[in-house]
VOGU-3710 file (C-alpha; in Angstrom, 3 decimals, decimal comma):
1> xxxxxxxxxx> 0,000/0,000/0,000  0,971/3,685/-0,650  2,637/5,324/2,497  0,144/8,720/2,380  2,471/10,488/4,612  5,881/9,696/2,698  7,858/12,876/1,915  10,404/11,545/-0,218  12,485/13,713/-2,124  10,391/17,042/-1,773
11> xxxxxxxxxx> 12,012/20,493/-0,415  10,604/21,577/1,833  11,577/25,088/3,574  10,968/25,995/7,259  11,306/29,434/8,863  12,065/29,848/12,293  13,254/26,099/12,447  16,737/26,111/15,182  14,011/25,145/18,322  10,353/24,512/19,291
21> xxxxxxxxxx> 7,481/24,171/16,961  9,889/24,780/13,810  12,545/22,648/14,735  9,790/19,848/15,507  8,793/20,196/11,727  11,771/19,854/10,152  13,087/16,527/12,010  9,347/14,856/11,628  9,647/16,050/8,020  12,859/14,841/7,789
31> xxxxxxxxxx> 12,042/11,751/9,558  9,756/10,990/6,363  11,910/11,461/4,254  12,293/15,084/3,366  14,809/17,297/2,267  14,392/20,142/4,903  16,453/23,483/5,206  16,778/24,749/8,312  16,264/28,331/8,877  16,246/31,074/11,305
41> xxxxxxxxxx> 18,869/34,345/12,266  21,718/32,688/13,377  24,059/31,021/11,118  25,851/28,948/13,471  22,380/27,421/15,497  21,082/26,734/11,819  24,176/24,634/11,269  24,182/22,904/14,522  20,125/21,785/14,165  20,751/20,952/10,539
51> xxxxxxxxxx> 23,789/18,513/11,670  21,578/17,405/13,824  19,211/16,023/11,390  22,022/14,741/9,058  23,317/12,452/11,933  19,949/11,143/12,983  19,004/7,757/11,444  16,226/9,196/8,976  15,210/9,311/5,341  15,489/12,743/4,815
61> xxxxxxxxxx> 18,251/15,027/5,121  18,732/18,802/6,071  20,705/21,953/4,846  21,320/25,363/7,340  20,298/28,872/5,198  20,142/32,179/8,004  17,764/34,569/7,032  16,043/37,270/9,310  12,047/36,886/8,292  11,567/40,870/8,632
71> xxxxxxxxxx> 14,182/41,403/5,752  13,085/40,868/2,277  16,506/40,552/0,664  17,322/37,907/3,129  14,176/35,620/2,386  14,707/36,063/-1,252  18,422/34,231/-0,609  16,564/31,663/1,306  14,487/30,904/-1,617  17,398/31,373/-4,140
81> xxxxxxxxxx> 20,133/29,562/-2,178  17,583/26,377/-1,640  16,870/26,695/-5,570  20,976/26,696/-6,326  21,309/23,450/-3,735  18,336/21,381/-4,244  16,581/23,320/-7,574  13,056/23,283/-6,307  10,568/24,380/-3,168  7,819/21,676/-2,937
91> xxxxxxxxxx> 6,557/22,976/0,213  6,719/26,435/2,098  6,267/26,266/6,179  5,886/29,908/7,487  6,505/29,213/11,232  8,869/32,093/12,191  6,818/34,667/14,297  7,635/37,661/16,643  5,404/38,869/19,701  7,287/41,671/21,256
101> xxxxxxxxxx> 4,506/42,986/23,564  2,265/41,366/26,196  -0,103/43,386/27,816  -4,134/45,232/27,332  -4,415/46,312/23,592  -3,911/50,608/24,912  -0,535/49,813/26,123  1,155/48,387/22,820  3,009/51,546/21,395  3,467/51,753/16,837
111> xxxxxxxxxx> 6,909/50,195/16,832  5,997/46,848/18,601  2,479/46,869/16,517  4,502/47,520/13,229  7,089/44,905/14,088  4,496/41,951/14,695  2,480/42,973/11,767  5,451/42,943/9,684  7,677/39,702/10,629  3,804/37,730/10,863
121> xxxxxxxxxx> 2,156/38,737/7,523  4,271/40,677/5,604  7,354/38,069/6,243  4,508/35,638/4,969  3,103/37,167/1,890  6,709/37,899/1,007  7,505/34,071/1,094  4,678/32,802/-0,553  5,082/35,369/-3,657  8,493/33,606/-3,966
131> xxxxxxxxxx> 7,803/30,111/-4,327  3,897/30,129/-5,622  5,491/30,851/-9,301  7,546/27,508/-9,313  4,585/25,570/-7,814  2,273/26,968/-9,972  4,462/25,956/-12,957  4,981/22,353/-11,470  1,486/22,481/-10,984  2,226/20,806/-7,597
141> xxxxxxxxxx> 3,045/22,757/-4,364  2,110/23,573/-0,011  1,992/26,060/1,863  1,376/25,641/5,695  1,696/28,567/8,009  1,368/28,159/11,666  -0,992/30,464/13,475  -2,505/30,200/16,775  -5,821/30,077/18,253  -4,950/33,787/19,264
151> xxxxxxxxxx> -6,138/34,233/15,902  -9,980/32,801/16,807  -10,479/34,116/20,044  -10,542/37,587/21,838  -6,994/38,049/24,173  -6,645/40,681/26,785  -2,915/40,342/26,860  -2,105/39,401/23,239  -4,159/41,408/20,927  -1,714/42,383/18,115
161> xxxxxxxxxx> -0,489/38,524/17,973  -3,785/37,773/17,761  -4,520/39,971/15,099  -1,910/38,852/12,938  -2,441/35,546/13,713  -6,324/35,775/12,281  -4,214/37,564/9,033  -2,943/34,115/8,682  -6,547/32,249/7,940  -6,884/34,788/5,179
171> xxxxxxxxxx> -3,979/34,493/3,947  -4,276/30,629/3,288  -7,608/31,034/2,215  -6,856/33,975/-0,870  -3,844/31,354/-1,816  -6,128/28,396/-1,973  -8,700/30,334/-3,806  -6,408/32,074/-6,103  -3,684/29,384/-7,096  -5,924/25,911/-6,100
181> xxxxxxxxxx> -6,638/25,770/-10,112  -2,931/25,313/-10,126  -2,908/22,347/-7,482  -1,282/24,752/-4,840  -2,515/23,999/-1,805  -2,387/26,515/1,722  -3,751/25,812/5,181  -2,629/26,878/8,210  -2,008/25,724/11,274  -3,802/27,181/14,750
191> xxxxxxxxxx> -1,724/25,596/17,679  -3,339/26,010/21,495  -0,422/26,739/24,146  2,451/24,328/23,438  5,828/24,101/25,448  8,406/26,356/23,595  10,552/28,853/24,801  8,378/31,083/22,449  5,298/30,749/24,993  7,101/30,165/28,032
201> xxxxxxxxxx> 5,758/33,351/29,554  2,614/32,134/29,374  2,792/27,781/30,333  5,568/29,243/32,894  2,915/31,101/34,713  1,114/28,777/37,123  -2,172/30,678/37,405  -2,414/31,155/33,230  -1,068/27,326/33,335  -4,231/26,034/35,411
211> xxxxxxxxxx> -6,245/28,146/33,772  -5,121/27,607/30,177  -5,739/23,539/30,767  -8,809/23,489/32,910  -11,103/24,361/30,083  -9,553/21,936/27,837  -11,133/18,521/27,538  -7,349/17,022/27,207  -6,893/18,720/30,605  -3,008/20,042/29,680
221> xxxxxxxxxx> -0,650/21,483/26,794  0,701/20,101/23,575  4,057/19,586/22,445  6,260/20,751/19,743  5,988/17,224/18,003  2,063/17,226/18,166  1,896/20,215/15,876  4,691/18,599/13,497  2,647/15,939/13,047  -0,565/18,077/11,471
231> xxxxxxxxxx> 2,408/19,537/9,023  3,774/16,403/8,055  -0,217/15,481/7,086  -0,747/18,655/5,512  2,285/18,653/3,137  1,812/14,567/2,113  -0,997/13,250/-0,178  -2,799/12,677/3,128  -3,486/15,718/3,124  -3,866/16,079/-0,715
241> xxxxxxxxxx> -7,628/17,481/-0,763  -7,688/20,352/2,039  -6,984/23,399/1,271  -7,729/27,042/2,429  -8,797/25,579/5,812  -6,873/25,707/9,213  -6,400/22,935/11,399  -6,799/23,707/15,167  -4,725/21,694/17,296  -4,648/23,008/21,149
251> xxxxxxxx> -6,316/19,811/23,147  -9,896/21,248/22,327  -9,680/24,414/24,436  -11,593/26,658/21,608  -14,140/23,971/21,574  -15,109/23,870/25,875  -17,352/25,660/27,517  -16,668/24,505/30,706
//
């Protein structure tokens, strides 16, 4: 029988990819079988993940490219330099995200709005403009971006994220609707609180901990791997016939009303 998840020789490219969620991706993506390239600021922490990878006893295997998401020279090298190594982009993960502000919406000042607007969409929409061409000409091609159920529910402390985050279901869906004709597919991803260092300010809080998991039927939070796994779906044939939809994975919190 046909493996449905098998990721054999396709490229796939994952922002924000050196730890947590990202990182997660690209060694279950590598795990079956893909060739991943590891991306994020820092040069030397791509190198180390993508070694990483490499040494691992997988199918896949995994190159390092730095590239800061909120410059659009650098994400244009990411593209180019995966093109020069592996001479193709079969699927695009948008994971890379900033949230420099936590606090009531009156308190966030234009810099720290700008900045999350700009390294969550407009890092985004810069990416996919780069490698929808190519898929569109293979007639093949996925897009994933991970969101967050930030982006479906009202936050008191995280109302910018949020609002980029709910950019992100948009974004998927004008892809899917534009380019589908073309067999490019784009979904996102809307993760609940997962252990990173990227939410530790929020699982690391024992009163937002309890109250984060008491309304959630799996009664705690996910893990990095849990999310890689709904990527790893949506870039195989499994996932083959969704597009423009976003796949909520956060233990059924949005879904209680306990």
């Amino acid at each position: 029988m046909k493996n449905l998840f098998d990721l054999t020789g396709k490229v796939a490219v994952i922002t924000g990819s050196t730890k947590g969620i990202g990182k997660a991706i690209a060694e279950q993506m590598a795990a079956h079988g893909a060739r991943v390239v590891i991306s994020s600021r820092k040069a030397e922490v791509c190198d180390e993940v993508a070694a990483g990878i490499n040494a691992a006893d997988n199918s896949g295997e995994a190159i390092a490219i730095a590239a800061n998401i909120s410059r659009k020279e650098d994400l244009q090298n990411l593209v180019d330099k995966t093109r020069e190594q592996w001479g193709r982009i079969d699927v695009l993960v948008c994971n890379a995200a900033a949230n420099p502000y936590y606090g009531g919406m009156l308190g966030i000042n234009d810099d720290q709005f700008d900045k999350v607007m700009d390294n969550n969409i407009k890092s985004n929409h810069w990416l996919c403009s780069m490698v929808i061409p190519e898929m569109q000409e293979r007639k093949d091609g996925a897009i994933i971006i991970i969101s967050s159920i930030a982006g479906l529910v009202g936050h008191t402390t995280l109302g910018a994220y949020g609002i980029s985050k709910a950019a992100d279901f948009a974004l998927v869906r004008n892809i899917a609707a534009e380019f589908g004709p073309d067999n490019v597919r784009a979904n996102a991803i809307a993760p609940g609180l997962i252990k990173t260092d990227f939410a530790r300010a929020l699982w690391d809080n024992p009163e937002y901990l309890k109250a984060a998991t008491a309304n959630a039927p799996l009664r705690r939070i996910g893990t990095p791997d849990e999310i890689a796994g709904g990527v790893v779906f949506l870039a195989s044939d499994a996932g083959s016939f969704m597009t423009g939809q976003t796949l909520v994975i956060d233990g059924g919190r949005v879904i209680s009303n306990e």
